[in-house]
Backbone bond lengths (Angstrom), bond angles and torsions (degrees), N, CA, C in turn:
res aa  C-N    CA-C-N  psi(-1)  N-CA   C-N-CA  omega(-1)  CA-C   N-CA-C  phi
1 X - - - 1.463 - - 1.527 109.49 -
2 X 1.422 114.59 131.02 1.124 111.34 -175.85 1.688 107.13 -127.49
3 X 1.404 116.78 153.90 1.363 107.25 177.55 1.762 116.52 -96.11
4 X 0.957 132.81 161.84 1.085 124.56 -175.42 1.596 121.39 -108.80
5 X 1.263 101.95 38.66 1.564 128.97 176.40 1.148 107.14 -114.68
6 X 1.438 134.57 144.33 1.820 126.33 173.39 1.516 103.43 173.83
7 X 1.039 117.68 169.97 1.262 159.27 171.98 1.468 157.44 -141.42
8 X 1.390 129.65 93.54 1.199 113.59 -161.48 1.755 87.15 -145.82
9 X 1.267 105.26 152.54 1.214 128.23 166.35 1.817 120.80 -158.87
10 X 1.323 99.54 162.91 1.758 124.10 175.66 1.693 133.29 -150.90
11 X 1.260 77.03 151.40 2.180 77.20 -172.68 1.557 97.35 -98.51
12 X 1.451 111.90 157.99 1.775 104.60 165.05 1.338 86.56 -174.71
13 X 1.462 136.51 158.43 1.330 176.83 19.51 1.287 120.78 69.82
14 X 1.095 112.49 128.30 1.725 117.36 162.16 1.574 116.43 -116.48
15 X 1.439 114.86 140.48 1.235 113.55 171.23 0.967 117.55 -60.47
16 X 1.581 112.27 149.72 1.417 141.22 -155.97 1.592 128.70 31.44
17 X 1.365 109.12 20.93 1.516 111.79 165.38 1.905 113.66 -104.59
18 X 1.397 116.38 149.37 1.039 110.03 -172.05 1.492 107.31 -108.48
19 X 1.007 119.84 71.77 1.571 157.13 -160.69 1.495 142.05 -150.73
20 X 1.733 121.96 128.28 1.556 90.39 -178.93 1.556 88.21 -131.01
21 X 1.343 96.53 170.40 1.642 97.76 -159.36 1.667 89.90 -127.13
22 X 1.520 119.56 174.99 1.146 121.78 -173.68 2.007 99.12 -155.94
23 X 1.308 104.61 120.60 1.584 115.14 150.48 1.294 121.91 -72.83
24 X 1.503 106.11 122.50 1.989 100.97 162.89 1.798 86.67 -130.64
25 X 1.509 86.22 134.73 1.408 100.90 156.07 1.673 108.19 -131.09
26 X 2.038 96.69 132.63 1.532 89.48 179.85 1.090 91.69 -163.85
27 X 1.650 111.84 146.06 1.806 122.10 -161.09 1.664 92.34 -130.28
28 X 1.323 105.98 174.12 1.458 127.99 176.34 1.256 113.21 -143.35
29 X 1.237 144.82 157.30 1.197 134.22 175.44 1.432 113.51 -72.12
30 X 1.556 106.74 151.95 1.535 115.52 165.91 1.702 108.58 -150.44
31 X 1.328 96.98 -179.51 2.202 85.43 178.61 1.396 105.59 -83.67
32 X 1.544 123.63 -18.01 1.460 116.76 -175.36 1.667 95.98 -130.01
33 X 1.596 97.92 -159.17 1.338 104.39 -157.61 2.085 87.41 -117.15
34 X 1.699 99.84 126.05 1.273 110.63 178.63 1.382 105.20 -118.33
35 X 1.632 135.88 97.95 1.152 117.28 -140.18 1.411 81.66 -126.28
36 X 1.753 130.54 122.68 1.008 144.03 -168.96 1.565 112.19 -118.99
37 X 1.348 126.19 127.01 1.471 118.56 171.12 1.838 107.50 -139.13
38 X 1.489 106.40 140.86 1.507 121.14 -165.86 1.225 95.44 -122.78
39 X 1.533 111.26 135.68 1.860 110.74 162.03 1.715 99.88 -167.59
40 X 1.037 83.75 146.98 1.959 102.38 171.94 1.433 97.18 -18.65
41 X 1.868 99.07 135.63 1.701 95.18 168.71 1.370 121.89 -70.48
42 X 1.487 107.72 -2.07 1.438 122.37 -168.73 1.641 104.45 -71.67
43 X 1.683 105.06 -34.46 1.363 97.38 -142.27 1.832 76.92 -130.74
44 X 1.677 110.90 53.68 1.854 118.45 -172.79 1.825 94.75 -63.71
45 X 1.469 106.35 -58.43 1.680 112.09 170.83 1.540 115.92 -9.54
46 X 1.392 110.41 -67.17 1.237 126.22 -176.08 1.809 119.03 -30.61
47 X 0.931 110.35 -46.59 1.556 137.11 -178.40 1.578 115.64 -40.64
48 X 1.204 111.79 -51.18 1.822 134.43 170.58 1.752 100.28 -69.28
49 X 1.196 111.35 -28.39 1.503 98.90 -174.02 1.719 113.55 -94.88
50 X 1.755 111.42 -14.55 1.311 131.27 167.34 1.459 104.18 -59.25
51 X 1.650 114.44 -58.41 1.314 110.24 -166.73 1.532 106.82 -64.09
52 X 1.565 128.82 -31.42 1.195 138.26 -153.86 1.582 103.11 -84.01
53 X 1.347 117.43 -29.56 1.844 114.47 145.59 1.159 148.54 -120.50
54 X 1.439 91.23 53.02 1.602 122.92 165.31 1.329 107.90 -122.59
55 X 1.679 119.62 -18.13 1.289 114.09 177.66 1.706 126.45 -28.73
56 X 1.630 109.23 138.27 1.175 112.07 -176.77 1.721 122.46 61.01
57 X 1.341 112.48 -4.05 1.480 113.36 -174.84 1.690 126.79 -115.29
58 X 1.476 104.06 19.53 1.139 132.88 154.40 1.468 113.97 -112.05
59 X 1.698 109.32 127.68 1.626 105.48 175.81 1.852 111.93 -111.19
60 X 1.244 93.76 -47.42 1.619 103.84 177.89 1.610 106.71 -139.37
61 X 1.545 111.16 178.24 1.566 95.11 176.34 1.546 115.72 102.60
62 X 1.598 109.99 135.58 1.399 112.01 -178.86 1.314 114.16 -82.13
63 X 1.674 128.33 103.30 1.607 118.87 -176.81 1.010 98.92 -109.63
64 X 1.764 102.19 133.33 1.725 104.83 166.87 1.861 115.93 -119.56
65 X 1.008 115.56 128.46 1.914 116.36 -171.31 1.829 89.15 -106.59
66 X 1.022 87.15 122.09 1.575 109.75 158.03 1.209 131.21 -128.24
67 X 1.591 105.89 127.96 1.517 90.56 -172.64 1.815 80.85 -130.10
68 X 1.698 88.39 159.08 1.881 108.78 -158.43 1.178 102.12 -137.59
69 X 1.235 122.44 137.72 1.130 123.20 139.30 1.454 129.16 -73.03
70 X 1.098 110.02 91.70 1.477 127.47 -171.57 1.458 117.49 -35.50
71 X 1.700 109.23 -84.95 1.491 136.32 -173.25 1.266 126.28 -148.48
72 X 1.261 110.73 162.78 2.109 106.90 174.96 1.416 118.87 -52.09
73 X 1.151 150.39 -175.70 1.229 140.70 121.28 1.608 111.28 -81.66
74 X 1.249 103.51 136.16 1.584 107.71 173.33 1.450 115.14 -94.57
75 X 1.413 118.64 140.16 1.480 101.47 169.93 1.362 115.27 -114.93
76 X 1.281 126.05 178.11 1.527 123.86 -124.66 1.848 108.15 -91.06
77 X 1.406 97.35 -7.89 1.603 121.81 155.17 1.590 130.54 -55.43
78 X 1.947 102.55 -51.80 0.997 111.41 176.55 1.676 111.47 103.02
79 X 1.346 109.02 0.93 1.188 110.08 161.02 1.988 99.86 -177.25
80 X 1.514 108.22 154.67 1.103 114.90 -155.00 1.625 85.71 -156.50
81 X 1.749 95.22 137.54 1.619 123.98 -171.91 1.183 102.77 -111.08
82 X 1.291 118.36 118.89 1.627 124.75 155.77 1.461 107.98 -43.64
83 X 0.921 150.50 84.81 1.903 116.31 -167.44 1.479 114.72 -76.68
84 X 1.717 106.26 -32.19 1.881 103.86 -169.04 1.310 105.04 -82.67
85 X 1.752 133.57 -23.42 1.482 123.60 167.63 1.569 115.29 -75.60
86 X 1.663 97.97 -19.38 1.428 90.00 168.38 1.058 113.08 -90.52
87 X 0.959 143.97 14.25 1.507 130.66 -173.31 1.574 102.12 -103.37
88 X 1.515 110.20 -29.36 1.520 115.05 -165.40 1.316 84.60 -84.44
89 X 1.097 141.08 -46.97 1.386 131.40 -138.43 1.809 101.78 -86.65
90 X 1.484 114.81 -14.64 1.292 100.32 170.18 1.534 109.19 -109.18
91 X 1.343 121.07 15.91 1.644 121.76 152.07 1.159 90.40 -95.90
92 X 1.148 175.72 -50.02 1.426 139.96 -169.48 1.802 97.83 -82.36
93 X 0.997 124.23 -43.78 1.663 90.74 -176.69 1.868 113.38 -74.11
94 X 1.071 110.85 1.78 2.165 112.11 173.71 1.638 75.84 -75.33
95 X 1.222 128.61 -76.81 1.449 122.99 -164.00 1.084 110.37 -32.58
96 X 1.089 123.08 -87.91 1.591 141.31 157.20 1.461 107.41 21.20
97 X 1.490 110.72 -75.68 1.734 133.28 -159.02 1.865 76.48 -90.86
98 X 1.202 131.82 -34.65 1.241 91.85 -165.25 1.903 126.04 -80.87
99 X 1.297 89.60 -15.58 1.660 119.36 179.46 1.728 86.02 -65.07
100 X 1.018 127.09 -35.59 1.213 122.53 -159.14 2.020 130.98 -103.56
101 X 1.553 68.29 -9.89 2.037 92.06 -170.42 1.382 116.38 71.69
102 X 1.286 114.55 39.94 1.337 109.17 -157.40 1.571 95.71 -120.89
103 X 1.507 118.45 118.03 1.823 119.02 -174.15 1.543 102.27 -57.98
104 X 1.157 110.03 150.80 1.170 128.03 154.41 1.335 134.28 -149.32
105 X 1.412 97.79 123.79 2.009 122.25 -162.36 1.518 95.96 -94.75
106 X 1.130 104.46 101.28 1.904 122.60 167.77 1.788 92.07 -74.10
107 X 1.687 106.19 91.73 1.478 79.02 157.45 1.444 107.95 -138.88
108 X 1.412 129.22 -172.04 1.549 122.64 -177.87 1.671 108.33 -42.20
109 X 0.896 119.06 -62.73 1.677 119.45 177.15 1.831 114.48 -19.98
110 X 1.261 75.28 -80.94 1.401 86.82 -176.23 1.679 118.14 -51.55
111 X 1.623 114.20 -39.04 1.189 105.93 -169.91 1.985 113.87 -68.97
112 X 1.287 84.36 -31.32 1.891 114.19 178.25 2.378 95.76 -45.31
113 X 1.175 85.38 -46.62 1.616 96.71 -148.70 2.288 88.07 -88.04
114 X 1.294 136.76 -36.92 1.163 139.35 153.68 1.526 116.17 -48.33
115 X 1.242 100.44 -36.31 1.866 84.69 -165.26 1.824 88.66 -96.82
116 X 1.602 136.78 -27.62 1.134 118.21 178.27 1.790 113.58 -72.04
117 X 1.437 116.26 -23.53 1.850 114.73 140.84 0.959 103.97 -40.99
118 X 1.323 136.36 -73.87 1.225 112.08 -141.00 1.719 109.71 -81.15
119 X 0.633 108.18 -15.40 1.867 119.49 166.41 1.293 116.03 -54.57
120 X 1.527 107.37 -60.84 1.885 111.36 166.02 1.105 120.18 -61.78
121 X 1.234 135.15 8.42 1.737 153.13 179.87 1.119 109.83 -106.09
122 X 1.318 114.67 -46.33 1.791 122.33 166.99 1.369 111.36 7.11
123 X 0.953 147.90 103.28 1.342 129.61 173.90 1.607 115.71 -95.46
124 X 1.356 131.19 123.66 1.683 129.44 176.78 0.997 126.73 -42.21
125 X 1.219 118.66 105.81 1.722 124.45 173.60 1.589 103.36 -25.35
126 X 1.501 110.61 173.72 1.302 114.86 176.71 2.132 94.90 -80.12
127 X 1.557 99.48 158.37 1.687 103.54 -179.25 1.862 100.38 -82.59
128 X 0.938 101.55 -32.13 1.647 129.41 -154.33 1.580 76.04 -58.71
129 X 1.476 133.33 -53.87 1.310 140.60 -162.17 1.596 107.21 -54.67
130 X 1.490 114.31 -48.87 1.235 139.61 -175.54 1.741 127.99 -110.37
131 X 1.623 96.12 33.93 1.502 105.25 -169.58 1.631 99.66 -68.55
132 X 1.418 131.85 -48.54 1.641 126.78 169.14 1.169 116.42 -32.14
133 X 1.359 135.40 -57.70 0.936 146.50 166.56 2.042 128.97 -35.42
134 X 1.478 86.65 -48.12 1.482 110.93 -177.55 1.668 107.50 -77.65
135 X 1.260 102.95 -50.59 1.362 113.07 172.98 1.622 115.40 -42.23
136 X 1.549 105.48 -52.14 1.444 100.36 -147.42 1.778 99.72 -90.22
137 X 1.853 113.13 -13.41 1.505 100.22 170.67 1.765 107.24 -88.91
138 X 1.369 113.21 -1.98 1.634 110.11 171.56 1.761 104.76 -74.81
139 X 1.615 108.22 -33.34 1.737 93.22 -169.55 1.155 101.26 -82.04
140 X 1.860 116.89 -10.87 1.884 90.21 178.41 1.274 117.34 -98.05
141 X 1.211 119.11 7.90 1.569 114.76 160.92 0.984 125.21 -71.86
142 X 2.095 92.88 -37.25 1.919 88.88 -173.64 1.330 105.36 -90.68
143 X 1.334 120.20 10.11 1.465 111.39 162.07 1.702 120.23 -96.40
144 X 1.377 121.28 -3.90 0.999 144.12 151.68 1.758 115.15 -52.69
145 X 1.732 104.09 -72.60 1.069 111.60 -173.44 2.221 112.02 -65.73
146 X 1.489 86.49 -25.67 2.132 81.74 159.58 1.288 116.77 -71.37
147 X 1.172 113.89 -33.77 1.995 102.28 -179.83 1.238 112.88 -64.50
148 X 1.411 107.33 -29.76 1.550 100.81 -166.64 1.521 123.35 -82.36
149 X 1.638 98.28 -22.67 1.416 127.80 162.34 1.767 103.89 -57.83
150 X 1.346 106.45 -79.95 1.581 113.29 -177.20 1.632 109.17 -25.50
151 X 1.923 113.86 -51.00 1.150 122.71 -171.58 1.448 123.41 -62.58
152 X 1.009 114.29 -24.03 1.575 119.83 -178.70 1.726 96.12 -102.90
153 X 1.022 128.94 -29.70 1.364 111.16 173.11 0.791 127.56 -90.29
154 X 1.565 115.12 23.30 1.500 140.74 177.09 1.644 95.40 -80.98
155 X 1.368 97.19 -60.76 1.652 135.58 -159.48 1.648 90.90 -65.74
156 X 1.309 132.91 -31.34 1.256 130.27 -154.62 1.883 103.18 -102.45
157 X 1.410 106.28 -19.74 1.470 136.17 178.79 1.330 109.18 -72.58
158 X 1.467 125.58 -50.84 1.161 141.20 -173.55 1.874 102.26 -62.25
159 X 1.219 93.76 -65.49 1.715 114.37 172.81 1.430 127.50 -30.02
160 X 1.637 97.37 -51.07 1.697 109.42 -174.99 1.575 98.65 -74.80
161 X 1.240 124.07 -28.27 1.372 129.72 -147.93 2.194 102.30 -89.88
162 X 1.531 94.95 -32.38 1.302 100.90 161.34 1.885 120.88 -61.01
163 X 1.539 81.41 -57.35 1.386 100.45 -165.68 1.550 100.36 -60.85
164 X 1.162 135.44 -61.60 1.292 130.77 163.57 1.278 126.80 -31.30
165 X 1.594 127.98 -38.47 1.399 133.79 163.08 1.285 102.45 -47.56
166 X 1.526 116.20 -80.88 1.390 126.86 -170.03 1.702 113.42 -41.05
167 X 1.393 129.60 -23.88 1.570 148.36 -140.27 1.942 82.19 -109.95
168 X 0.940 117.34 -75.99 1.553 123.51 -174.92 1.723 100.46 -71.79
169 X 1.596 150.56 4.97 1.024 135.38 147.35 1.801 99.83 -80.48
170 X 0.929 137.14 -58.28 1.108 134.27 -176.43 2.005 116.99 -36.79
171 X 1.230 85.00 -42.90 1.629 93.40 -172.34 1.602 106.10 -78.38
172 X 1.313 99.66 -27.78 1.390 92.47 178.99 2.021 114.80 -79.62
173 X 1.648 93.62 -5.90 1.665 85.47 175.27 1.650 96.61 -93.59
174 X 1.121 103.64 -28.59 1.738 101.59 174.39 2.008 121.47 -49.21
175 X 1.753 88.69 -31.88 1.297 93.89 -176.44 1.992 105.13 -85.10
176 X 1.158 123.32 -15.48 1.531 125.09 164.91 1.188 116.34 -70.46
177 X 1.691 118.57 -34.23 1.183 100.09 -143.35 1.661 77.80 -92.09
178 X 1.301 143.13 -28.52 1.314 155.20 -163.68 1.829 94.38 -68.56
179 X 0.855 117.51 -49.16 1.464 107.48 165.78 1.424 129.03 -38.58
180 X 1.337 133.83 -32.30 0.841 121.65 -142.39 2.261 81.79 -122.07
181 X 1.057 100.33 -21.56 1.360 110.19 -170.04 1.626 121.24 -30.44
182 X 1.676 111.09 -42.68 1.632 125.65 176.95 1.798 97.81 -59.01
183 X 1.184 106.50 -56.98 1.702 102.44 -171.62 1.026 127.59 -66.00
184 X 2.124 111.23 -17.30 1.062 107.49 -175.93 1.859 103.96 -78.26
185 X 1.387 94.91 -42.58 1.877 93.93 167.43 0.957 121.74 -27.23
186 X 1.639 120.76 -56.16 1.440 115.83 -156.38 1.139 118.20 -76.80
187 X 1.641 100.21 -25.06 1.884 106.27 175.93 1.736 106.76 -61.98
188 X 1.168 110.26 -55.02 1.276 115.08 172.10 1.507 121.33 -50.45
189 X 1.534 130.68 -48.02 1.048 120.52 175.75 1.785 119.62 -67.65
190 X 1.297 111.94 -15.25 1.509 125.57 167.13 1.380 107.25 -66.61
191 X 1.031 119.59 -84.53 1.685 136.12 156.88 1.186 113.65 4.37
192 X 1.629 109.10 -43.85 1.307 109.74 -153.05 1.854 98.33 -94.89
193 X 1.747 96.22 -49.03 1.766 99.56 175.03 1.629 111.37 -51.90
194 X 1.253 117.14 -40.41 1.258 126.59 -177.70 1.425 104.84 -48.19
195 X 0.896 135.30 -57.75 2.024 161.77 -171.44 1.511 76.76 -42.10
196 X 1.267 115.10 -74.19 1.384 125.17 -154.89 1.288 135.09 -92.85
197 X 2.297 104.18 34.35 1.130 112.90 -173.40 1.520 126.36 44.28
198 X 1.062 120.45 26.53 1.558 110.97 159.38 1.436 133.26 -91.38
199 X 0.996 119.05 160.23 1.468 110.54 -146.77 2.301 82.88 -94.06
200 X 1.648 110.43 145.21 1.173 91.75 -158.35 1.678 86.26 -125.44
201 X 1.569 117.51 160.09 1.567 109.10 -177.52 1.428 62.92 -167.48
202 X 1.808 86.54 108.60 1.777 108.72 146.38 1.620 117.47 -39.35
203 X 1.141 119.28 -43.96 1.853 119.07 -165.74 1.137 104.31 -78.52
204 X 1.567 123.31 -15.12 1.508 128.97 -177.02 2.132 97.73 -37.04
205 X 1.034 86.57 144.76 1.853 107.34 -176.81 1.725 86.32 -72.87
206 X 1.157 115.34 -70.45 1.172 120.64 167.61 1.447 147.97 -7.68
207 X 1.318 92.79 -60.62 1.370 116.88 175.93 1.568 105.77 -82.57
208 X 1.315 106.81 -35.31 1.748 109.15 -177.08 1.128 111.74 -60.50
209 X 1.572 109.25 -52.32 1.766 122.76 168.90 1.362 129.58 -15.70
210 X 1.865 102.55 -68.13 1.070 143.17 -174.17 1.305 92.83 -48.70
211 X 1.424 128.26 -84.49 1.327 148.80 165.49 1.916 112.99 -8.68
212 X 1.525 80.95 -70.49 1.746 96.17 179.02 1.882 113.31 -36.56
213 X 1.769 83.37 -60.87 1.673 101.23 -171.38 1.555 92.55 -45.32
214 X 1.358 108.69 -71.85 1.818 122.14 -153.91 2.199 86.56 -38.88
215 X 1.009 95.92 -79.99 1.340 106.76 -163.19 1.899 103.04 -36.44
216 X 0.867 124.33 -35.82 1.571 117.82 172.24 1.488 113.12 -72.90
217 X 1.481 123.33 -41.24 1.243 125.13 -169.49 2.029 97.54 -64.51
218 X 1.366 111.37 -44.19 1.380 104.26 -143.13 1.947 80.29 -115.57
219 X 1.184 106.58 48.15 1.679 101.49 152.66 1.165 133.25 -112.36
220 X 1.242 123.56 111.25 1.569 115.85 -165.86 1.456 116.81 -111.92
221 X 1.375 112.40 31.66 1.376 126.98 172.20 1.983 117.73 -50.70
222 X 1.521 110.65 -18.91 1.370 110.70 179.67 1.639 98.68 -91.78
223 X 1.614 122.07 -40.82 1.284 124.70 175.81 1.350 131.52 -34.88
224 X 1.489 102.30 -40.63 1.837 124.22 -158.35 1.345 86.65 -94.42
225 X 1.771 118.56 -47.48 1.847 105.58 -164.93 1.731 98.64 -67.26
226 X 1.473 131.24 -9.11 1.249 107.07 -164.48 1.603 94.99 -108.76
227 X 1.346 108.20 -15.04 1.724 112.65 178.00 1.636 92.85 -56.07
228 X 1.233 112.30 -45.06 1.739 127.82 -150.72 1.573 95.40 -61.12
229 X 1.282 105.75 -44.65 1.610 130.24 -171.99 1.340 105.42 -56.82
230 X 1.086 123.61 -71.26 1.656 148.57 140.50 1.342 108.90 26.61
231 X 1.510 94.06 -91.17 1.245 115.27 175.44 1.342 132.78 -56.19
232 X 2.035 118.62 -34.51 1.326 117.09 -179.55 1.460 97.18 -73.81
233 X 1.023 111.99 -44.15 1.407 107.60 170.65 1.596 133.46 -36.93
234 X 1.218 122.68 -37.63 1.283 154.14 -154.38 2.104 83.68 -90.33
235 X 1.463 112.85 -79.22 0.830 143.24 171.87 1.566 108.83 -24.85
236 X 0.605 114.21 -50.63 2.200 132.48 -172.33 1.914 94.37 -87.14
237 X 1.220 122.82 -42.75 1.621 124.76 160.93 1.295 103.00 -58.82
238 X 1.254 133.10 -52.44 1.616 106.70 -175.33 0.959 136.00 -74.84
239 X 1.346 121.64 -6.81 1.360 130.94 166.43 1.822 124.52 -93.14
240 X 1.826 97.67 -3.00 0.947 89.89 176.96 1.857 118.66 -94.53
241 X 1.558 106.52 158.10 1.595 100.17 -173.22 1.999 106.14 -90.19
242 X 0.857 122.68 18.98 1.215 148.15 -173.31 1.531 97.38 -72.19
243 X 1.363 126.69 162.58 1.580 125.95 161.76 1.746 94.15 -108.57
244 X 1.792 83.29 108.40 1.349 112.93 159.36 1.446 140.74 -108.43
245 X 1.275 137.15 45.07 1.371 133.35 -126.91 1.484 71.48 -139.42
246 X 1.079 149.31 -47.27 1.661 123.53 -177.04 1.164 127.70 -67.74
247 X 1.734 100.84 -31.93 1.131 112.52 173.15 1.670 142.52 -74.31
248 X 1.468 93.19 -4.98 1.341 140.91 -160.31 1.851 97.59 -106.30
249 X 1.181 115.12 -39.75 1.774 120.30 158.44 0.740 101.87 -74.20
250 X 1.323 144.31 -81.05 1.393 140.38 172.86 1.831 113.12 -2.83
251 X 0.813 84.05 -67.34 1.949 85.65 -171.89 1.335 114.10 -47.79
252 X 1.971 97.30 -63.32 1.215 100.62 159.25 1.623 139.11 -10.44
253 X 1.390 108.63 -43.95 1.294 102.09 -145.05 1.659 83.37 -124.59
254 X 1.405 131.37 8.23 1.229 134.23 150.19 1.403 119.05 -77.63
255 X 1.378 110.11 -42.60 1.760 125.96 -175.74 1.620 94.61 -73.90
256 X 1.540 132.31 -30.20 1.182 132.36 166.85 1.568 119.20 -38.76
257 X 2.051 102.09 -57.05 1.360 119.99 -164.51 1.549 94.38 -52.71
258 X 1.562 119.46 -59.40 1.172 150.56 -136.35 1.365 112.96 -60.36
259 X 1.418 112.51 -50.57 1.403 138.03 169.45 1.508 99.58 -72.26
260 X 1.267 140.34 -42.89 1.667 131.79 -176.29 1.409 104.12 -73.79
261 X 1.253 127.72 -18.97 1.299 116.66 170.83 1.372 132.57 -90.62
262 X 1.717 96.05 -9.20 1.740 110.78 -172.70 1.663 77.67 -90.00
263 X 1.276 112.56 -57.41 1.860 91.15 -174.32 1.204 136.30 -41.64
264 X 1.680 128.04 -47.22 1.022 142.52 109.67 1.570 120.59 40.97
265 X 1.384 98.92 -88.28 1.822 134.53 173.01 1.371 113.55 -49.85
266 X 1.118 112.33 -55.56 1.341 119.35 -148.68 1.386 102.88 -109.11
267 X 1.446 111.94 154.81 1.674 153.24 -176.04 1.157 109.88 -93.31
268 X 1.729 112.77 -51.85 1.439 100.52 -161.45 1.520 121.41 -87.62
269 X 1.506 97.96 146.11 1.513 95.39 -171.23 1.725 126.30 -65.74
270 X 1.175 110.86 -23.58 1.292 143.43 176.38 2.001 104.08 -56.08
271 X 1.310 90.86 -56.00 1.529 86.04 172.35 1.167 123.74 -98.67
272 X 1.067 111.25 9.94 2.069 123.22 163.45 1.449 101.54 -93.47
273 X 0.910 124.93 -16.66 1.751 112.04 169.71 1.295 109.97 -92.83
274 X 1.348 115.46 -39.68 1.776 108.76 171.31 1.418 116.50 -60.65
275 X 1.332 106.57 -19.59 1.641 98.60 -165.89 1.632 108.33 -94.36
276 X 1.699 106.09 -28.76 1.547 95.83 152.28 1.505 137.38 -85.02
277 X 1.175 117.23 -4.52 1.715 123.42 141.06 1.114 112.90 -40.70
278 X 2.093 117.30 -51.52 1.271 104.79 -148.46 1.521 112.05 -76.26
279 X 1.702 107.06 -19.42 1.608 129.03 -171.90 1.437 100.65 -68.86
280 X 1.533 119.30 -59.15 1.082 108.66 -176.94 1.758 125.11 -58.60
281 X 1.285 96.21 -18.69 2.274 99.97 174.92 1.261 94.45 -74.43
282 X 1.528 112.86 -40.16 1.812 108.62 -175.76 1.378 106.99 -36.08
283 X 1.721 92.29 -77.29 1.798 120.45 -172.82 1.039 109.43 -18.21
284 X 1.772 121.96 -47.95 1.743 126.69 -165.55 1.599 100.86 -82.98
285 X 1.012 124.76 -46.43 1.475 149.64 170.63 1.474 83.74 -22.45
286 X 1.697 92.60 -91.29 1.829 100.89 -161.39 1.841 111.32 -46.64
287 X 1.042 117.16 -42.02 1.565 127.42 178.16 1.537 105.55 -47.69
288 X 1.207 126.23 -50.25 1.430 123.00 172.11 1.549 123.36 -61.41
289 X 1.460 108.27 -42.73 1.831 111.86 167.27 1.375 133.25 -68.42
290 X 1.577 95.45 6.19 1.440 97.90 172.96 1.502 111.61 -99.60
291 X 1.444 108.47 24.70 1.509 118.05 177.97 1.524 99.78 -137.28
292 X 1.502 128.69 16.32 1.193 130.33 -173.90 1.793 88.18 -93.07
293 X 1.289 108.32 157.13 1.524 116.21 -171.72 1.806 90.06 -106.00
């Protein structure tokens, strides 16, 4: 079980650029698959070869891959001279000013403020040059961003597995107390003629009727076997490593029907409070699978 929340990222380098770049991959849940990828317009190509190893390893869920150019590299000086772009770049601007009559003072300033131009000009090697490279800080993010996934749907595993205990003890007092429900009627419907001086004969057609009807209207013996169902079902999904999270609403929202119809049914107060206990474990239940992948 995995959650469909995560995070992972990495920095890595390419030869001969004075640059470091950084992968983040990180998703959120959604009902389908919104599969987003960002990279230098330099390096747009790149994009077809992102999807081509991620293939098949997105199921649902908002994923976004970004890749950045982070920061400079510094070197261990604290500053670093192009010298051969600088060198050209102030023979064509002496030309330049001289075509033009225009002085020009070569001094630290200026040279400081030309060669950090020419740095923001840099243009990105080809990726294609440095695809090993690219590759191997893309798989450790996205192997980053699976642990972190795995880790919370660890956390989310643990949860259902409570909540499900507690969800199937309830039903099973729902299923006692529902037993007893026809007899409790009849005492009551006696009780009640009794109150009101009527003369009473168990064999009455009448009274049997009454009985008959009540006991058909308020049986929920098909409800509980499919609640029961529900749940093993539910139960056999959480352990599986499969992407189960629709299937996992799904139930939800059967065990929903299931319980609105036993409420529905039933009289006794005893099993109208269990059965809104049981909605509300649902409620939290379903709230967590909408982050199941």
């Amino acid at each position: 079980m995995k959650s469909m929340t995560g995070y992972g990222s990495s920095t890595f380098e390419v030869p001969s650029c004075p640059l470091f770049f950084e992968f983040t991959v990180q998703s959120v849940n959604r009902k389908n698959l919104d599969f987003q990828i960002h990279v230098p317009q330099e390096w747009s190509d790149l994009e077809p070869k992102i999807s081509e190893w991620t293939k098949d390893q997105f199921v649902r869920g908002r994923i976004m891959i970004h890749l950045k150019i982070n920061k400079k590299k510094q070197s261990h000086s604290g500053f670093n001279l192009n010298e051969t772009l600088l060198d050209q770049s102030i023979k064509e601007l002496g030309e330049f000013c001289s075509q033009r009559n225009i002085p020009l003072d070569l001094n630290p300033s200026l040279l400081i403020k030309l060669n950090q131009l020419l740095k923001d000009q840099e243009a990105l090697p080809l990726w294609k040059d440095s695809e090993s490279f690219i590759k191997d800080a893309f798989d450790e993010a996205l192997s980053h961003w699976q642990e972190m996934r795995s880790t919370e749907g660890q956390s989310l595993k643990n949860d259902f597995e409570q909540r499900m205990h507690k969800l199937s003890q309830l039903i099973d007092t729902v299923e006692s107390l529902a037993a007893t429900a026809t007899v409790d009627f009849s005492k009551k419907l006696i009780d009640r003629l009794s109150s009101m001086n009527l003369e009473i004969d168990l064999d009455d057609d009448r009274v049997l009727k009454e009985i008959a009807l009540f006991s058909d209207r308020s049986d929920i013996t098909e409800e509980i076997t499919r609640l029961k169902s529900h749940i093993s079902q539910f139960n056999q999904f959480i352990a599986s490593p499969d992407s189960i999270g629709r299937k996992m609403d799904f139930l939800c929202v059967e065990m929903f029907r299931e319980m609105n119809t036993i409420s529905s049914k039933t009289q006794q107060i005893e099993v109208t409070k269990n059965i809104i206990d049981g909605k509300n474990e649902l409620e939290r239940i379903r709230e967590q699978v909408q982050n199941i992948e």
